[in-house]
C-alpha positions in Angstrom: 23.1 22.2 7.5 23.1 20.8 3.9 24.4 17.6 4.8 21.8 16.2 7.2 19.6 17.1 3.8 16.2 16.0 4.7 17.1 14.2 7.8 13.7 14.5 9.4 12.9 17.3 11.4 10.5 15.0 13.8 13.7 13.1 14.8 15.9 16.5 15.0 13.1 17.3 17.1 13.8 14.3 20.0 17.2 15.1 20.2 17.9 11.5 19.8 20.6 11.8 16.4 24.2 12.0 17.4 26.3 15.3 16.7 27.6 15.7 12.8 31.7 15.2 12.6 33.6 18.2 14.0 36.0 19.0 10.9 36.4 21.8 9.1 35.3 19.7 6.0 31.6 19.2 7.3 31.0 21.9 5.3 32.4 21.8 2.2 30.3 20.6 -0.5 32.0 17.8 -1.8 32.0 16.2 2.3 28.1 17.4 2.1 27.9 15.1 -1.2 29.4 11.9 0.8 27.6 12.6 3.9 24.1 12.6 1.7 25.4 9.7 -0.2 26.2 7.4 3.1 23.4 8.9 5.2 20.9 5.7 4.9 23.9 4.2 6.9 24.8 7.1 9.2 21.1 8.1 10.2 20.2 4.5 11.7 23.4 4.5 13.5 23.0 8.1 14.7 19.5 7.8 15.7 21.1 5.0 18.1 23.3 7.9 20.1 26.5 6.4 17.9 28.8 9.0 16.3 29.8 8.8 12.5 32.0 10.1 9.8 33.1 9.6 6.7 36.7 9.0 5.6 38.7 7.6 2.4 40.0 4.1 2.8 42.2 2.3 0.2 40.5 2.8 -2.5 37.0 3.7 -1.6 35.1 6.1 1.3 34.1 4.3 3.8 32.0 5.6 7.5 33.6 5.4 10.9 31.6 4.8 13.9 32.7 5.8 17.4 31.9 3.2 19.8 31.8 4.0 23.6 34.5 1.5 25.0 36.9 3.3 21.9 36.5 1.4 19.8 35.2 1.8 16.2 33.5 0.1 13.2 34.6 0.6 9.6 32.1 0.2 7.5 32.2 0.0 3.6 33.1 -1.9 0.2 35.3 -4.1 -0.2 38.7 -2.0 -0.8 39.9 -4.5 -3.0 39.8 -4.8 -5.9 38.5 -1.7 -6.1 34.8 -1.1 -7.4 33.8 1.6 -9.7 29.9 1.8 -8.2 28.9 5.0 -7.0 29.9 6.3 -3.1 27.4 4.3 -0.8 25.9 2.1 -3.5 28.5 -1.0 -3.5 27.8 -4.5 -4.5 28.1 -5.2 -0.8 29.3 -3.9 2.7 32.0 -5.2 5.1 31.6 -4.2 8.6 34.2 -4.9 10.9 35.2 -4.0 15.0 39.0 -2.4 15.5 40.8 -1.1 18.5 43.9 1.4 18.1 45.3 -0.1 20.7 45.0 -3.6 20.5 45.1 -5.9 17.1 43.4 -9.2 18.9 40.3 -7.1 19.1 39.8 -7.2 15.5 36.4 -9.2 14.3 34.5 -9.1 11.6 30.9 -8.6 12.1 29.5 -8.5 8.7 30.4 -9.1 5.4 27.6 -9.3 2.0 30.2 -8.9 -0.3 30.3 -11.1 -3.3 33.0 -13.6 -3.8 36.2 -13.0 -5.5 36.5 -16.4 -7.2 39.6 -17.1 -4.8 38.1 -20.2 -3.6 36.5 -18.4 -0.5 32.9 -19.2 0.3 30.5 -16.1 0.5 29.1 -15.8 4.0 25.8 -16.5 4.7 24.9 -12.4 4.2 26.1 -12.5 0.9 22.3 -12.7 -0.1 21.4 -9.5 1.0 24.0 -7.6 -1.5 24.0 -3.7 -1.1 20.8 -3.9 1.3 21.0 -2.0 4.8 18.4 -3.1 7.0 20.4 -6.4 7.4 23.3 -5.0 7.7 22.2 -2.5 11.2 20.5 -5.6 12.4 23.9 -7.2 12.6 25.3 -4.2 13.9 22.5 -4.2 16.4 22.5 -7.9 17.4 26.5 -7.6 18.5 26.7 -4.3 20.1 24.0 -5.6 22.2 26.4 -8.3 23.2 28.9 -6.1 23.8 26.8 -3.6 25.8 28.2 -1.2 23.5 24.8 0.0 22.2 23.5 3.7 23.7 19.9 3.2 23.1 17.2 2.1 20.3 15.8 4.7 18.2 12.4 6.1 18.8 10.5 4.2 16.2 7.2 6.4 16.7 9.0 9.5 15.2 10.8 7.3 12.7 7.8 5.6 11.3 5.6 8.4 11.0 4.3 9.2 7.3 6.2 12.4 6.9 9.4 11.0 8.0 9.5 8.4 6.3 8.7 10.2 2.8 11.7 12.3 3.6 13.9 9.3 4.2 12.8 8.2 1.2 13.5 12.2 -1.0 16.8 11.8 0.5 18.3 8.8 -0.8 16.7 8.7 -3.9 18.2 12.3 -4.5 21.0 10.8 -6.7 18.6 8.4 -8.6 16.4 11.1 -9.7 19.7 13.2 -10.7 20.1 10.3 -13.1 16.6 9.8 -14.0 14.9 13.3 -13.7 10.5 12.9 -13.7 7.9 15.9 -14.5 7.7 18.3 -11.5 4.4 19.5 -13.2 1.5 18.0 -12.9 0.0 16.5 -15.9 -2.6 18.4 -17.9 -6.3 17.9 -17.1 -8.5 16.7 -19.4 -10.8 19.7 -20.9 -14.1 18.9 -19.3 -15.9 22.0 -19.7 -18.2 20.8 -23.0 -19.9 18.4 -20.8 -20.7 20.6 -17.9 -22.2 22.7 -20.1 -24.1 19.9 -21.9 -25.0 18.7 -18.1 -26.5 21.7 -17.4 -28.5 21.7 -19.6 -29.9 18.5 -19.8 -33.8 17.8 -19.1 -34.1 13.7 -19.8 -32.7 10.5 -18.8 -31.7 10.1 -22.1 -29.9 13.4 -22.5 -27.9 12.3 -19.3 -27.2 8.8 -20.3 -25.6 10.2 -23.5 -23.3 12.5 -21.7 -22.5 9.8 -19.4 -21.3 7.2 -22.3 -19.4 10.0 -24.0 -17.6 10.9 -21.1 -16.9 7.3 -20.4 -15.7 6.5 -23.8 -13.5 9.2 -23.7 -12.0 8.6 -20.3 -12.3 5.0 -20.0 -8.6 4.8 -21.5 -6.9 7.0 -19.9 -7.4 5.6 -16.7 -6.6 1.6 -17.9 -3.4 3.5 -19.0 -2.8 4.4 -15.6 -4.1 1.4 -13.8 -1.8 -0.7 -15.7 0.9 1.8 -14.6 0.1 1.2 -11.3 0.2 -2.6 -11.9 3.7 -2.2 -13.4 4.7 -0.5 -10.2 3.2 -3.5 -8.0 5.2 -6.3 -9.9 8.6 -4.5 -9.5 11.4 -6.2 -7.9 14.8 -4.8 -7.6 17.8 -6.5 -7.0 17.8 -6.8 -3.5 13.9 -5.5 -2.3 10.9 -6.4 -3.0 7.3 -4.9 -2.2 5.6 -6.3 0.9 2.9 -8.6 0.1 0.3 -5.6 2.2 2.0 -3.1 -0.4 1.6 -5.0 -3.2 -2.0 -6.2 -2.5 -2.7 -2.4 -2.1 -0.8 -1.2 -5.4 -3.1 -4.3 -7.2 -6.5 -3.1 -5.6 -5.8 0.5 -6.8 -5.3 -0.3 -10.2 -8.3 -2.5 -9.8 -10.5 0.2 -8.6 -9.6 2.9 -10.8 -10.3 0.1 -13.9 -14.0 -0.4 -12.3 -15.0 3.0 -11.9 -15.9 3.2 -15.6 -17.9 0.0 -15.2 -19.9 1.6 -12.3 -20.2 4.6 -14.3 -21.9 2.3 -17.1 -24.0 0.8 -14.4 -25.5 3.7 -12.9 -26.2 5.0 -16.5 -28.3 1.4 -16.9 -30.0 2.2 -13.9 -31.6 5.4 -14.9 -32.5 3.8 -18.6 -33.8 0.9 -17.1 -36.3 3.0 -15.0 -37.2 5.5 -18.2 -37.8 2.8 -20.7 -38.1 -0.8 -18.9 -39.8 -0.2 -15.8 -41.0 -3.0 -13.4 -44.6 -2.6 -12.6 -44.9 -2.6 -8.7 -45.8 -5.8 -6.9 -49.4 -6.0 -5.6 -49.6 -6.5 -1.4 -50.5 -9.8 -0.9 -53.7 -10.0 0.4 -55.0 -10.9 4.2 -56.4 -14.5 4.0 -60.3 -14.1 4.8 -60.0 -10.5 4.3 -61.5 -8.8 1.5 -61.7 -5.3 0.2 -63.6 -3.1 2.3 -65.6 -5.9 3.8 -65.0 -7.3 7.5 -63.4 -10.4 8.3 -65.1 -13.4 7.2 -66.5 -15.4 10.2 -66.3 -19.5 10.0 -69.2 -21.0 8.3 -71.6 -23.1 10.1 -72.4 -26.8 8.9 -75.6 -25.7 7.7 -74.3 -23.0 5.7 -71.5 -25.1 4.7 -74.3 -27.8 3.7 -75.8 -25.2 1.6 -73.2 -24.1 -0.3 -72.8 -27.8 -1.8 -73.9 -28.5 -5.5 -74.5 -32.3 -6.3 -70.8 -32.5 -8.6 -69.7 -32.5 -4.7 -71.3 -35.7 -3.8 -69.0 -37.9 -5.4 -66.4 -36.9 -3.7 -67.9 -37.1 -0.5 -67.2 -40.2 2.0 -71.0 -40.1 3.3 -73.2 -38.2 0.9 -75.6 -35.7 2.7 -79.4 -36.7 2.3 -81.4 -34.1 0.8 -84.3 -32.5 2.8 -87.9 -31.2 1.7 -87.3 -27.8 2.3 -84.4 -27.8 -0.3 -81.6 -27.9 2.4 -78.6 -30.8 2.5 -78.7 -32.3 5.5 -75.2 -33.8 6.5 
């Protein structure tokens, strides 16, 4: 039906959500509207086998959880004074345990509503405002006590990507109602001139100057969306934040998309560098006692070594060699 909107069809799957309310009014449109509206409460609680509906309290609608010993929890705004927030957007949420049959059972197990100024302290909740995750870990924490809770939720359908994407559709619905985006896509750039120009290019040259064209032109289009993406990563609502992992990602995307122009203008260097500036190859070092074509040198005896001395060497010499008659150095 309408009302479990995009409730994910991986979890519909398991069989693991509580039925829908069995009233005529489940559906009428307006019920389908609340249902929507509330269902970032009612699908945790569901998907933990609890039953839920929504009703009108003093002076807001509130959702009513079965509980297994009969029991039930009223969850909702404060009634008063009343607020004029939307249906399941309040300032804050009470939750509290009743009993038809028995008033001393009466407790409140959570309350984030802001002070009235009637001298009451807020209670330590109060932080977390209009947020829900805190608000089903309370829930969690004392129907555990009480033994009152069915079962957890299977967190490996919960948490895969295309469930939580339609978590996500469903209760932004009303925000985009109020803040409609482009369906479209946006239009391409026309990039047909330098395909064409591409094609037929012959020279480094040619190349490099389609490349820095194409860079020039593109280059701010994507800083405008890289610093798009950088407003996204520094946003902070009221009550959430990003995680420091989603942030860090956001901050490297915008990052990358900025450097892929500079890469770009690199790798157009590169090429240049090797048409007009290129570096000579390094010689191989030679062998040591191996020359060209020749064999390898053998060591030269002392009387070869003796011969190959000139008399500029005999100054340097501890014990000068004596010179012989057949026009040798002796050493």
């Amino acid at each position: 039906m309408a009302a479990d909107g995009d409730n994910l069809a991986e979890v519909r799957h398991t069989g693991r959500l509580a039925p829908l309310p069995d009233h005529r009014h489940v559906t009428a449109p307006w019920w389908e509207e609340l249902w929507s509206r509330h269902s970032h409460i009612t699908t945790p609680l569901r998907q933990r086998g609890l039953e839920c509906d929504i009703e009108f309290g003093l002076s807001a609608y509130i959702v009513r959880v079965s509980l297994p010993d009969d029991s039930h929890l009223i969850i909702g705004p404060p009634q008063e004074p009343s607020s004029d927030r939307p249906p399941g957007n309040p300032e804050g949420w009470i939750v509290t345990r009743e009993h038809p049959d028995g008033q001393a059972l009466f407790e409140v197990i959570y309350d984030s509503s802001p002070a009235t100024g009637s001298g009451t302290p807020d209670r330590p909740e109060a932080v977390h405002g209009g947020s829900i995750p805190p608000l089903i870990q309370a829930i969690d924490q004392r129907l555990t006590q009480l033994g009152l809770l069915q079962h957890t939720p299977d967190r490996s359908a919960a948490t895969l990507p295309r469930a939580l994407r339609a978590y996500a559709r469903r209760d932004a619905k009303a925000f985009l109602a109020e803040h409609p985006l482009p369906q479209k896509p946006l239009p391409l750039p026309v990039l047909t001139p330098f395909l064409s120009a591409l094609g037929a290019a012959e020279t480094p040259a040619e190349v490099s100057a389609i490349t820095h064209h194409l860079a020039g032109l593109t280059a701010p289009v994507l800083d405008h969306i890289a610093r798009h993406i950088v407003g996204v990563a520094l946003w902070r609502g009221q009550d959430h934040q990003h995680t420091p992992q989603a942030q860090r990602l956001l901050r490297e995307a915008a990052q990358n998309i900025r450097t892929a122009m500079v890469k770009v203008a690199e790798a157009d260097l590169e090429n240049l560098r090797a048409e007009y500036a290129p570096v000579p190859p390094t010689p191989p070092h030679p062998t040591p006692g191996v020359g060209p074509g020749l064999p390898p040198a053998s060591a030269p005896t002392h009387r070869a070594a003796a011969n190959t001395l000139t008399p500029g060497f005999l100054r340097v010499l501890p014990n000068p060699p004596s010179y012989r008659c057949d026009g040798t150095w002796l050493i």
